[in-house]
N, C-alpha and C positions, 0 to 999 in steps of 0.2 A: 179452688178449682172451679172453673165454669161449669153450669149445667150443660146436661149432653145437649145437643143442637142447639143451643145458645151462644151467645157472647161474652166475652167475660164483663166486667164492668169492675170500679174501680170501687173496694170496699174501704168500710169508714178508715179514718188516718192514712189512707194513700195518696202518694201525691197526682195534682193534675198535668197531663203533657202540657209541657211547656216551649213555644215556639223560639226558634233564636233567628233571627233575621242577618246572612251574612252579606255586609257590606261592600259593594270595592270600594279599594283602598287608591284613589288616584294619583295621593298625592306621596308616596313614599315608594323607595323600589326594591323592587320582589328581597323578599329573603328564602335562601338557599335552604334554609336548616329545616327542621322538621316543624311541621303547623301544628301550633297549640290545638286541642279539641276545647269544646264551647265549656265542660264539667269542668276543665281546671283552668281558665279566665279566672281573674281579680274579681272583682265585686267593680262596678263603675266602666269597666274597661269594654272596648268592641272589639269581637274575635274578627278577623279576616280569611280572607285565602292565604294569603300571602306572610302575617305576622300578629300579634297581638298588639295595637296602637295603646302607648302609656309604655311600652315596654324598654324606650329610649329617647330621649328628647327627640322630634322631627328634624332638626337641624342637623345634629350631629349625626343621626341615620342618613340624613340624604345626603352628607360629606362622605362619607365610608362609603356608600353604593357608589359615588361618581369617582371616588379613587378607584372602585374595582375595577370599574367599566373601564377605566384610564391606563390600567396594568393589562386586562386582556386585551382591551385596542391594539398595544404594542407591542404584545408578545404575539399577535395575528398577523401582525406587519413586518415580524422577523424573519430574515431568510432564512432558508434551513440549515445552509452552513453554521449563520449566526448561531442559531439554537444548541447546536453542536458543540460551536465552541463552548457555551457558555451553560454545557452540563456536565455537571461536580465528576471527575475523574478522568475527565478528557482531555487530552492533552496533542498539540499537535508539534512535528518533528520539526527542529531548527533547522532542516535542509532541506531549503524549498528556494525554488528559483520565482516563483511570482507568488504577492500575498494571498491572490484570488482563491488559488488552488490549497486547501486545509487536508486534504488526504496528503499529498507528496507523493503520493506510492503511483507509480507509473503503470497505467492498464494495458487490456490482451490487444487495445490499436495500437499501442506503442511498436510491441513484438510483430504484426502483423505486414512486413516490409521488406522486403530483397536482403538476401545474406550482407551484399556489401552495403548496401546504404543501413541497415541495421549495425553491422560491423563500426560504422562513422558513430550509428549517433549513439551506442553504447559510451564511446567515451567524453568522460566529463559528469557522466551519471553516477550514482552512489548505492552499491549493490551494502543490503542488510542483512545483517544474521542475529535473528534472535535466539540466544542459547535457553535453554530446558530449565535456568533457574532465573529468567526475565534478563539477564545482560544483552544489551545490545553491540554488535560491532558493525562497523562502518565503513567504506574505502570506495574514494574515487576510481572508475575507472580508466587505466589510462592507457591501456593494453589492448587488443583483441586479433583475434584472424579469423577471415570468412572462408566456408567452406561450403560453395556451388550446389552441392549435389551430385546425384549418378556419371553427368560429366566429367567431376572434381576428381581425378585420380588420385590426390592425396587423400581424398574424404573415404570415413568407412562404412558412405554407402554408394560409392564408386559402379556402376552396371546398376545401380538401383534396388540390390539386394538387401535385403532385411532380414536380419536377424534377430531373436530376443535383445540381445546386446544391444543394439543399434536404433531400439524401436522408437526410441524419444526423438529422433532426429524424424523422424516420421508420423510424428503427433503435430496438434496444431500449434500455431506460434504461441512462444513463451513456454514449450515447455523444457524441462531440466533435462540434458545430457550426459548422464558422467557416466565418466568408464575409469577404468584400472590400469595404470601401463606398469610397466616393468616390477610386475607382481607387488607392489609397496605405494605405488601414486595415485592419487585420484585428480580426472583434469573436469572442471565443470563446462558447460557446451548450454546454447540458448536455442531451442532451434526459431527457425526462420519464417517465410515465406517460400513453399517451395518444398515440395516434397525431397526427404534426407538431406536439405540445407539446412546451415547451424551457425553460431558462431562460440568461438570459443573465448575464454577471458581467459588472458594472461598475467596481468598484472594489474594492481590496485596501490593507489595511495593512498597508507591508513589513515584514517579520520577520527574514530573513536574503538576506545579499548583495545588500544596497544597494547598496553601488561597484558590482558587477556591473551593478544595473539602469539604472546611473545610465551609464553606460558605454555599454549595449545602445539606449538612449533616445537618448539624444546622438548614436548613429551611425545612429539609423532617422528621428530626427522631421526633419520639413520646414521648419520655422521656428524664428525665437530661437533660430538658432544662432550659439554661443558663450558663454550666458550656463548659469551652473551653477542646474542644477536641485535644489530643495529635496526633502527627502525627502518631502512630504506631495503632491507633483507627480508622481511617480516611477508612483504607478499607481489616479489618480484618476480614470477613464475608460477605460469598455471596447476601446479603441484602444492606449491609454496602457497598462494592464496587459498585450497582448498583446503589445506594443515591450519591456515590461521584462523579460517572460522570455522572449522571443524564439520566438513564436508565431505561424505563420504557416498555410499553405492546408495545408502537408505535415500536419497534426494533423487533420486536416478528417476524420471517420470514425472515429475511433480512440478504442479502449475506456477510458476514466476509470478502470474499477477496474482493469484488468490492464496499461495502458502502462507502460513502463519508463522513460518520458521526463518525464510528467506524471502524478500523481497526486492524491487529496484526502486529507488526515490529520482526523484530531479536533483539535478545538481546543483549546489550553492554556484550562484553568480559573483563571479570575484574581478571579473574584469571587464572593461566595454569591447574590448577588443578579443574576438574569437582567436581560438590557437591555433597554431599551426600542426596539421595533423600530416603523419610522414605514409608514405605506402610501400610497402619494402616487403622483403622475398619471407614467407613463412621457414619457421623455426622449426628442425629435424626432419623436413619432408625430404624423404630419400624413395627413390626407385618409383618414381611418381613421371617422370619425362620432364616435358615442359612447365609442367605444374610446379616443380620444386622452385622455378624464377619468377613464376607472378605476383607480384605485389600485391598479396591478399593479408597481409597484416600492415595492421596500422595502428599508430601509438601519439602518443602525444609529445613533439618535438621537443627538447630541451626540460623535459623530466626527469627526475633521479629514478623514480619509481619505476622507468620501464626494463625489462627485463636484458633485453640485447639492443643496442644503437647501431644505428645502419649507417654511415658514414660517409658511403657514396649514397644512397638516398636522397639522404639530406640536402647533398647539393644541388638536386636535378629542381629545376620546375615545378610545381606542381600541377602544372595544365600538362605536363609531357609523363608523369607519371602513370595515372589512370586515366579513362573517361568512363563511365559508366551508363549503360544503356540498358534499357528495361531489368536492372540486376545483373547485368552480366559485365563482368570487368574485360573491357579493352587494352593488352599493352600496347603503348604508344611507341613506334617503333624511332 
């Protein structure tokens, strides 16, 4: 112990401070790992900042630093798509219309557009249902009808009224519409651009997980049961497609671009040449006036999958069918 107001001083068999002089190391590159302290150094060896030299041949340390430098170069230089793809569990959807695009899943600008020009590019797109136990189902659309708004006397926000019923038609675009008809059906609805404009989907060409749908239809429909349903059955009607992916009041509100349950992708490109899309009178519109003959559904010409064929339709022009101006459909007289 030191005398009081003294110093201590180093008595007999203690050892003397000893100086350790740390070097830079210029010629080798940094190591990551933790720095040796100067007390557990080799005998012979110089401690650094940076590593203990003798600790690995110089050559083969400064091949290992220029391979790292050479691995984060590249991964700095990756796009972030890139990265994406190429982290363990991610996987992206085989139905994609351009390679660019690795989500597939269609955003809230897609939905942001006039009922009827919405109504068009709906089809050909590939609406998803992800079931509760990870199955996925799948189905082009080939189906749809627009429905205007407060003018739309067929529509059920016709005067502009809103109801809790009705209030998705009145959210912003992409969100989920379904209602209940004839106490047993549920029809799904997208709304629009445009306040209480929507559209609705009628029909889909399934794609993926048929048994499933075929399964989910056979334990929700009310009739002909026992007889096995054909695929071209399975969701040929806006009732029928919302039985095959198992779509009911719970989806009623719910955002298209960001649900985790239901989604819309792009659709697979399968041909150069675009299809012929028909415009023909919407399906059970009664006591509506003029509205029950405007060509506000349109389907995709010469598909099994669509629900009703319009026969006189099909034959007319299709510059004499519609025109469309700011969203509002013109009949061409």
């Amino acid at each position: 112990m030191p005398a009081r107001g003294g110093s201590a001083r180093p008595g007999r068999g203690s050892l003397k401070p000893v100086s350790v002089t740390l070097l830079p190391d210029t010629e080798q590159p940094p190591f990551l790992g933790r720095a040796r302290r100067p007390g557990n150094a080799r005998a012979g060896s110089l401690v650094t900042g940076y590593h203990e030299v003798g600790q690995m041949p110089a050559p083969l340390s400064r091949k290992i630093g220029q391979k790292k430098q050479r691995l984060a170069d590249s991964e700095q230089q990756q796009t972030p798509k890139e990265r994406l793809l190429s982290t363990p569990g991610l996987r992206r959807s085989i139905y994609f219309s351009s390679p660019e695009d690795h989500s597939g899943r269609l955003g809230p600008e897609f939905f942001d557009q006039p009922a009827v020009t919405l109504a068009r590019a709906f089809l050909g797109q590939v609406l998803v249902r992800r079931l509760a136990d990870g199955t996925e189902l799948r189905g082009r659309i080939v189906e749809t009808e627009a429905y205007l708004g407060p003018e739309d006397e067929a529509a059920h926000s016709r005067g502009g009224r809103q109801t809790p019923r009705n209030r998705g038609m009145f959210m912003k675009p992409g969100t989920l519409y379904v209602y209940l008809i004839y106490g047993m059906y549920f029809c799904l609805n997208v709304s629009s651009q445009g306040a209480g404009a929507c559209v609705l989907l009628r029909a889909l060409e399934p794609l993926e997980g048929l048994e499933t749908m075929r399964q989910l239809r056979n334990s929700l429909r009310k009739s002909t049961v026992g007889r096995s349903l054909k695929d071209r059955e399975l969701c040929s009607g806006p009732s029928k497609l919302c039985q095959a992916l198992a779509i009911d009041k719970s989806f009623d509100q719910r955002d298209l671009a960001q649900d985790d349950a239901v989604w819309l992708e792009h659709g697979p490109l399968e041909s150069s040449s675009p299809a012929v899309v028909v415009a023909a009178a919407r399906i059970g519109i009664g006591h509506a006036g003029e509205w029950t003959q405007k060509p506000l559904r349109f389907y995709v010409q010469g598909s099994p999958w669509v629900s009703v064929v319009d026969r006189v339709a099909e034959q007319m022009d299709q510059p004499q069918q519609t025109a469309c101006s700011e969203g509002l459909l013109i009949v061409q007289k």
